[in-house]
C-alpha positions as CSV (number, residue, x, y, z in Angstrom):
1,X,94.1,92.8,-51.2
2,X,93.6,92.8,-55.2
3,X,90.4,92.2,-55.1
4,X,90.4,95.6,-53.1
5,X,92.4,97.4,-55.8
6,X,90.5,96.0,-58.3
7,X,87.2,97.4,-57.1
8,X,88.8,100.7,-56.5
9,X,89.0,101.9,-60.2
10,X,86.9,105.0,-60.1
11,X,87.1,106.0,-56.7
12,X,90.3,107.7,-55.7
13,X,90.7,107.4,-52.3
14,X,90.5,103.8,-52.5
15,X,94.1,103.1,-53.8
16,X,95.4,105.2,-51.2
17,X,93.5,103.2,-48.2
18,X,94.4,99.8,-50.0
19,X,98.4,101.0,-49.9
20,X,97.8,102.4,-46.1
21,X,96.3,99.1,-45.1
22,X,99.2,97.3,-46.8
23,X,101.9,98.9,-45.3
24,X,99.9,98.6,-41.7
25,X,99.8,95.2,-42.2
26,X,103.1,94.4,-43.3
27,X,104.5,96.7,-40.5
28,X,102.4,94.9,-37.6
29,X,103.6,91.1,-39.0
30,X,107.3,92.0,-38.4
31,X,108.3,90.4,-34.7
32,X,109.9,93.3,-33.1
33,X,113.3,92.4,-32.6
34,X,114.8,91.3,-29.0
35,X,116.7,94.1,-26.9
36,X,120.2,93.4,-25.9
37,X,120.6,92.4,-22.4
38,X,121.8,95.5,-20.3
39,X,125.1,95.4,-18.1
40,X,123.3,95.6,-14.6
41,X,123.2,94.4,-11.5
42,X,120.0,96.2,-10.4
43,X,116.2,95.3,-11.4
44,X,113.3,97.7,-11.0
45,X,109.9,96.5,-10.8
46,X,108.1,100.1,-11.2
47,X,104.3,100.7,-11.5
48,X,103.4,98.8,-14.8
49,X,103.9,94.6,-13.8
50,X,107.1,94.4,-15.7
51,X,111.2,94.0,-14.9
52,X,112.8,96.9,-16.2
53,X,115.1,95.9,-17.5
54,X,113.6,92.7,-18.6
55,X,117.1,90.8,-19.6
56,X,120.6,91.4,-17.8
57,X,124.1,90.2,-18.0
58,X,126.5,90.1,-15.3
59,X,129.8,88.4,-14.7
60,X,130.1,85.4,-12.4
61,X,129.8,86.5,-8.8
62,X,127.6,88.9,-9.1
63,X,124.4,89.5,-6.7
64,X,121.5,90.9,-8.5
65,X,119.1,92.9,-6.7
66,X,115.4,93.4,-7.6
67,X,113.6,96.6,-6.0
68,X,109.6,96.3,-5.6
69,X,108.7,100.2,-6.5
70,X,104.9,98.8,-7.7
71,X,101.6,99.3,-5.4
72,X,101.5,95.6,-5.1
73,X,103.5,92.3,-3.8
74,X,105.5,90.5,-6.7
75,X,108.5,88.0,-6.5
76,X,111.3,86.5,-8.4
77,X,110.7,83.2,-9.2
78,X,114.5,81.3,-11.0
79,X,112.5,79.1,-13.2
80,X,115.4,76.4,-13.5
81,X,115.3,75.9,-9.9
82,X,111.6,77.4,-8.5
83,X,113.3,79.0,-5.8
84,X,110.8,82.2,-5.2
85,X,111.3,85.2,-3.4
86,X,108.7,87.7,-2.5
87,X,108.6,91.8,-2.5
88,X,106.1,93.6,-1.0
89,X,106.1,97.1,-2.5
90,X,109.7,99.0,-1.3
91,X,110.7,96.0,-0.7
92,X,114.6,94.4,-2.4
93,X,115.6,90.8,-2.7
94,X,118.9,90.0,-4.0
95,X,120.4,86.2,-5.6
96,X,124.3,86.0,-6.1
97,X,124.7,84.1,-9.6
98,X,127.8,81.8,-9.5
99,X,128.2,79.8,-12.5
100,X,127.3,81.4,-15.8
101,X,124.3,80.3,-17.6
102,X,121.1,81.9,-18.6
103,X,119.0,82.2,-16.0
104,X,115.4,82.8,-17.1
105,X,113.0,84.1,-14.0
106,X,109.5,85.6,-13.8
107,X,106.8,87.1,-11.1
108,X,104.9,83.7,-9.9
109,X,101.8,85.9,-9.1
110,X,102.2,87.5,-12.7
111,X,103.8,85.1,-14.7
112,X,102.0,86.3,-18.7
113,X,103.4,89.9,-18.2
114,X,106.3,89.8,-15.5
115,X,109.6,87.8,-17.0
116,X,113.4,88.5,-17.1
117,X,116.7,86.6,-17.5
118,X,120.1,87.0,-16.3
119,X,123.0,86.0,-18.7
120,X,125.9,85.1,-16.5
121,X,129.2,85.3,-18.2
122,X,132.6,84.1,-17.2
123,X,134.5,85.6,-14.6
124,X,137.3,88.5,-15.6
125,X,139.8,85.8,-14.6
């Protein structure tokens, strides 16, 4: 990077494109940061090979329902356990979560882009 403002004496527009490229590159090394898990008990799968929302919390007790509104067959695979269920599309599978935990899950056809959790709380005893 200095050697590229070095070489720009002269020529004006290259301080301005060695600044831009900075700031590019500082703004694409920040890790975005994590969204909050959202107070559901519903999961969509829509047209894109994602959960949505990705990460959930419910109380203890609570059955979670995923709803296959995609073209094509995904599941929910718990990965603690393995236990998999399948969706065809308009398809809905449902697990009742009765402990608290985190429970991390993903699509076992489409496991790199497809992947969720469930954060199980205590119950409002």
């Amino acid at each position: 990077m200095l050697l590229l403002l070095r070489a720009s004496a002269g020529h004006p527009l290259r301080p301005a494109l060695a600044i831009l490229l900075a700031l590019l590159l500082v703004a694409c090394s920040q890790a975005a940061a994590p969204a909050a898990p959202v107070a559901t008990d519903q999961v969509d799968l829509p047209r894109s090979y994602r959960f949505a929302p990705e990460d959930i919390t419910v109380q203890a007790g609570t059955t979670v329902t995923w709803t296959n509104n995609d073209n094509f067959t995904h599941s929910v695979r718990l990965l603690d356990s393995g236990e998999v269920q399948m969706m065809k599309p308009g398809e809905s599978v449902s697990l009742t979560f009765a402990t608290p935990g985190l429970f991390r899950y993903d699509c076992s056809l489409h496991p790199k882009d497809m992947h969720g959790s469930v954060l199980v709380g205590g119950g409002a005893g």
